[in-house]
LODO-803439 format. One record per residue (C-alpha): z, y, x; residue in one letter. Coordinates in pm, whole numbers, padded with zeros to 5 digits, always signed. Example, Ala and Ser with C-alpha at 12.3 -4.5 7.8 and 13.67 -1.06 7.14 Angstrom:
# residues 2
+00780-00450+01230A;+00714-00106+01367S;
END
This chain:
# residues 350
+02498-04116-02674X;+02679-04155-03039X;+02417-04227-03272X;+02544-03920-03515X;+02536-03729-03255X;+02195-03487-03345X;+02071-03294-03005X;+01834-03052-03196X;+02094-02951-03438X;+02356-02935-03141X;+02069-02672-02979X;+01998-02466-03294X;+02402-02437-03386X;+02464-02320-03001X;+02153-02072-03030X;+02311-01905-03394X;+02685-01876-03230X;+02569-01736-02872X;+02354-01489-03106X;+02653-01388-03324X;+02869-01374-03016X;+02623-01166-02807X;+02596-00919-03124X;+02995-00906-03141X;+03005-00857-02764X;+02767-00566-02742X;+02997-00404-03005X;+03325-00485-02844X;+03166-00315-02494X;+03067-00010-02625X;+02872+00187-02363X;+03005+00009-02077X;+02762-00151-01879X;+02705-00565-01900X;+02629-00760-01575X;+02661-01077-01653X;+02671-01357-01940X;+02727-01761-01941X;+02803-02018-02148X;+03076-02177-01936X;+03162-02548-01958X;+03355-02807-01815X;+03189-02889-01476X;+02853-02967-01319X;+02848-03290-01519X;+03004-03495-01793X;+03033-03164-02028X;+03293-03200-02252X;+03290-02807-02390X;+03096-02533-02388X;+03267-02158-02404X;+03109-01777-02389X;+03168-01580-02101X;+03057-01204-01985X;+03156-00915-01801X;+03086-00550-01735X;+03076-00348-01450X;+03391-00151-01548X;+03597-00481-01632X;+03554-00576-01310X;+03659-00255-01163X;+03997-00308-01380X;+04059-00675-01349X;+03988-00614-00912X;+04219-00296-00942X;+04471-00513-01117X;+04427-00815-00901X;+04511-00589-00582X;+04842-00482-00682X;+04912-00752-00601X;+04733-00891-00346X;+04562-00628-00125X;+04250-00856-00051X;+04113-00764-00385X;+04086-00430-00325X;+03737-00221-00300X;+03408-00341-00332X;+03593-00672-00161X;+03759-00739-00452X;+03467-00694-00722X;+03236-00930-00488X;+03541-01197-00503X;+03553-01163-00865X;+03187-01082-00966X;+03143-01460-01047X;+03447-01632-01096X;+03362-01645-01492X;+03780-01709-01589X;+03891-01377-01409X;+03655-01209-01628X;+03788-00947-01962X;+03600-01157-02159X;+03615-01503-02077X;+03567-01726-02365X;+03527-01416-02585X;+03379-01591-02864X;+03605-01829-03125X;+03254-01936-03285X;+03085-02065-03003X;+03488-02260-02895X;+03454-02424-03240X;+03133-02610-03108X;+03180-03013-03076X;+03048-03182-02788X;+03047-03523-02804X;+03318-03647-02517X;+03214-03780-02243X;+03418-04131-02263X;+03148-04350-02370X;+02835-04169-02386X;+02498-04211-02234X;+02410-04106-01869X;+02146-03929-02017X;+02324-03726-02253X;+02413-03487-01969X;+02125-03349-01875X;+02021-03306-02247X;+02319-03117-02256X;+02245-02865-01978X;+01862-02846-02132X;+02070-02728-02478X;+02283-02466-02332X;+01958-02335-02115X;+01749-02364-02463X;+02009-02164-02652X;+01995-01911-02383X;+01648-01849-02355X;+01624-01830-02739X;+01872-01541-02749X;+01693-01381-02467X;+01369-01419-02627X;+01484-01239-02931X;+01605-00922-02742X;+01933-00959-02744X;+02013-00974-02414X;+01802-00647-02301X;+01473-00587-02235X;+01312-00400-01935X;+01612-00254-01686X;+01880-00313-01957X;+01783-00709-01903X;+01684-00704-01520X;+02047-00580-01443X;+02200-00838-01631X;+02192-01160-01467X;+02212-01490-01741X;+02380-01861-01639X;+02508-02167-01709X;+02867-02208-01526X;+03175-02377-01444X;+03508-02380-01236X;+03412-02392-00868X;+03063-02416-00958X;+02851-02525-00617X;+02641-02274-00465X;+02339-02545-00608X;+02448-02549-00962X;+02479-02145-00980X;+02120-02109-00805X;+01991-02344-01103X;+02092-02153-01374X;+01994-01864-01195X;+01631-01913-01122X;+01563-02101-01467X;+01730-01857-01702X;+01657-01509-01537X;+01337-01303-01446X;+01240-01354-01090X;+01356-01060-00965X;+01701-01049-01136X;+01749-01379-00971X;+01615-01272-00634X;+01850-00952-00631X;+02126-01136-00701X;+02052-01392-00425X;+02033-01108-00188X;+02355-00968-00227X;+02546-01252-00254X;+02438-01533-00040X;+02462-01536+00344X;+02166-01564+00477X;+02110-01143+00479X;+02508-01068+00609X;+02392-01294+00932X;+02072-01104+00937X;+02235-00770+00960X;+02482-00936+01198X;+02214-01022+01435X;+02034-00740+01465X;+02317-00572+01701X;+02231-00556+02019X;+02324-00898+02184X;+02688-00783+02365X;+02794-00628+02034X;+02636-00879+01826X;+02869-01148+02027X;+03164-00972+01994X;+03090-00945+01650X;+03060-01281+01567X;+03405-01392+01784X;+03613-01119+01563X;+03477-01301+01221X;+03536-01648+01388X;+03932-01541+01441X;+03925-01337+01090X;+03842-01625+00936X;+04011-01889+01087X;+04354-01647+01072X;+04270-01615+00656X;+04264-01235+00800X;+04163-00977+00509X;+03960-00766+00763X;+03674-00595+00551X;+03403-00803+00766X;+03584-01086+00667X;+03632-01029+00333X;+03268-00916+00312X;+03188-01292+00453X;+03381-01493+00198X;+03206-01320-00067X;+02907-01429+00068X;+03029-01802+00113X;+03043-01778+00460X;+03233-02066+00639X;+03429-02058+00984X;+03174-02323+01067X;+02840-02144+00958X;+03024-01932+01230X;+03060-02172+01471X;+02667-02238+01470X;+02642-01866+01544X;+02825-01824+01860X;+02710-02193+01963X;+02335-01993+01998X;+02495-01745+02267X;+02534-02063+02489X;+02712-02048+02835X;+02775-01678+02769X;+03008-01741+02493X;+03254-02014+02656X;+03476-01782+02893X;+03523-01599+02511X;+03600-01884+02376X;+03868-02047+02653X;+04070-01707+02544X;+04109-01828+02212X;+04211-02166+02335X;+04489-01988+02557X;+04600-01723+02359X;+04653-01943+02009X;+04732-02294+02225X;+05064-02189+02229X;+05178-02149+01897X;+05438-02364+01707X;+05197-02742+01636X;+05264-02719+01264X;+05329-02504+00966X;+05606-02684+00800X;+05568-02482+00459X;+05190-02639+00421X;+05228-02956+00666X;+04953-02932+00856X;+04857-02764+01178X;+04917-02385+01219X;+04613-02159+01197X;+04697-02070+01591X;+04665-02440+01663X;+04326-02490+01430X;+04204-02202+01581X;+04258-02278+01901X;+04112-02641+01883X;+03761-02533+01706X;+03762-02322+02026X;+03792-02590+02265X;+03540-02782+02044X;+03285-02580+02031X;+03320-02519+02436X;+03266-02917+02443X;+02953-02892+02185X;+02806-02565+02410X;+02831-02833+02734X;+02724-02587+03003X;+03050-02544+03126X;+03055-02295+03469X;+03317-02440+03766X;+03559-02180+03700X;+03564-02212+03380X;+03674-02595+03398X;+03960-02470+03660X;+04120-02235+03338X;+04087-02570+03144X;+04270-02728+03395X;+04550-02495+03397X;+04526-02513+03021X;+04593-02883+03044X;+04902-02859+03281X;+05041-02566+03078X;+04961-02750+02748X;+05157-03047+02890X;+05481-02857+03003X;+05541-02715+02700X;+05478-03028+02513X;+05797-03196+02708X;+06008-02955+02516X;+05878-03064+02148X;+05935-03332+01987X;+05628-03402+01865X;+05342-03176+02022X;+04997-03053+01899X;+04723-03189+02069X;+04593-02938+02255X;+04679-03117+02565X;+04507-03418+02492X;+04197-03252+02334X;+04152-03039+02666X;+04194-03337+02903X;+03915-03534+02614X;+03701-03189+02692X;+03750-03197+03041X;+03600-03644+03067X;+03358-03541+02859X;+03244-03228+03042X;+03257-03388+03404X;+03270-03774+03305X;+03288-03856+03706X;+03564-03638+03852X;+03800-03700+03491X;+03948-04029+03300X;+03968-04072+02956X;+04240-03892+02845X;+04589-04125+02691X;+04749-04002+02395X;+05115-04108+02292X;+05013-04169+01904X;+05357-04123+01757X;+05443-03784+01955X;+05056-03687+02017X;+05173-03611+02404X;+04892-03607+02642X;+05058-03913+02882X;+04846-03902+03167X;+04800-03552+03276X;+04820-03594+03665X;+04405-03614+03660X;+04327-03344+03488X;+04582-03115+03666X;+04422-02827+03935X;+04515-02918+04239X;+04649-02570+04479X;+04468-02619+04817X;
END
């Protein structure tokens, strides 16, 4: 840490200009109604700025309005849960030229421990100013949720600022509409047919980048393609016939996307599904016969390509590893990614 560098006066300074900018933000506002405030810095660590940050419930109505003429994801409540925290969509992100103007020392240099003396500042500052009022009292300060944030913070670093810096039930509200855990909840209390069915049309929504509203409703939430994985992995047996559709219906779609140059969704898609059949394990007979045809279908096409996804290979991998005795290990061509020995795996017509 540079020896001129004084923490307490750093503190004191930060407290003064998020006071003045608070006071200048209240009358910029006017009677619209404030939902959330940050200082916003550089990252989770090395700090090398610090920046205010707020919004109100009817900026975020105009910045999500404005957002989805463009892009129709954003629009609805969709589009204010996308944008609710993403602190540099917000009308007034980095509001405040007095709290800019405050030097951090750069992190090229500096002590380790500098950084977490940092974060204690900005949290000290903030509690000061919400200690003196300014930030609400009673519902005017429950509503308004307080924090410490960055680019792409982490789900960890938001939760931080959130339970240190707010009352406990501002933080636990927020925490209910916004993290997963009570989407999957709702999700699972369908009955266990519709619950199922449920889960596979978020699966494809999601791995598709469709802008369903159940999907949209999930990537608000953080919800991953995989955290919906380990849901349909709990339905067992049940869910593999389910998934083998996916595997034939998006198997067959062109291996890559040449604009992005990587697989195709189709192809992702389809290969999570045959993955998650391997992980499930309890694999009926005639279930193993449509991944058999899959295999011999998966290997015709791939004579016309070039290079081929490898669907083929994957499903003949599946297959060994389902029934180890009756199936080889499956050979893979590396430079084309052609399944090469196919005549194992292929169902033989009686």
């Amino acid at each position: 840490m540079p020896d001129s560098f004084d923490l307490g006066a750093f503190r004191r300074d930060l407290t003064r200009r998020t006071a003045d900018a608070v006071h200048a933000l209240r009358s910029r506002i006017g009677s619209e109604t404030l939902y959330g405030f940050a200082l916003f810095t550089s990252g989770e660590r090395d700090f090398a700025w610090v920046r205010a940050s707020a919004n109100t419930e009817d900026a975020l109505t105009r910045r999500a309005a404005a957002a989805a003429a463009l892009d129709p994801r954003f629009r609805g409540e969709a589009g204010r849960r996308l944008l609710r925290w993403s602190a540099p969509d917000w009308e007034y992100h980095d509001f405040a030229p007095e709290v800019r103007g405050l030097a951090v020392p750069p992190p090229e240099g500096r002590r380790s421990t500098l950084d977490p003396a940092l974060y204690d500042a900005f949290v000290g500052a903030l509690k000061a100013v919400d200690r003196a009022g300014l930030f609400g009292r009673g519902a005017d300060r429950a509503f308004l949720t307080v924090n410490i944030l960055c680019d792409h913070a982490s789900p960890a670093f938001f939760r931080r600022g959130l339970r240190v810096l707010n009352p406990v039930p501002t933080a636990e509200r927020h925490l209910h509409e916004t993290a997963a855990a009570p989407f999957v909840r709702c999700v699972n209390r369908a009955p266990r047919r519709e619950r199922m069915r449920i889960w596979l049309a978020l699966y494809e929504d999601l791995y598709m980048e469709w802008r369903t509203p159940i999907a949209e409703e999930a990537r608000a939430r953080g919800l991953s393609p995989w955290e919906v994985e380990e849901e349909l992995a709990r339905f067992g047996p049940k869910v593999v016939p389910a998934l083998i559709d996916l595997l034939a219906h998006y198997g067959f779609a062109a291996p890559i996307d040449h604009n992005r140059g990587f697989e195709t969704r189709e192809v992702w898609l389809a290969g999570s599904a045959l993955f998650l059949v391997r992980r499930i394990g309890m694999v009926a007979e005639a279930e193993i016969a449509r991944l058999q045809r899959l295999v011999g279908d998966f290997a015709e096409r791939d004579r016309r390509l070039r290079v081929a996804s490898t669907l083929a290979e994957n499903t003949a991998r599946v297959l060994h590893e389902l029934r180890p005795r009756r199936f080889p290990p499956s050979e893979m061509d590396p430079l084309t990614f052609k399944l090469t020995n196919p005549e194992p795996f292929l169902l033989r017509r009686p």
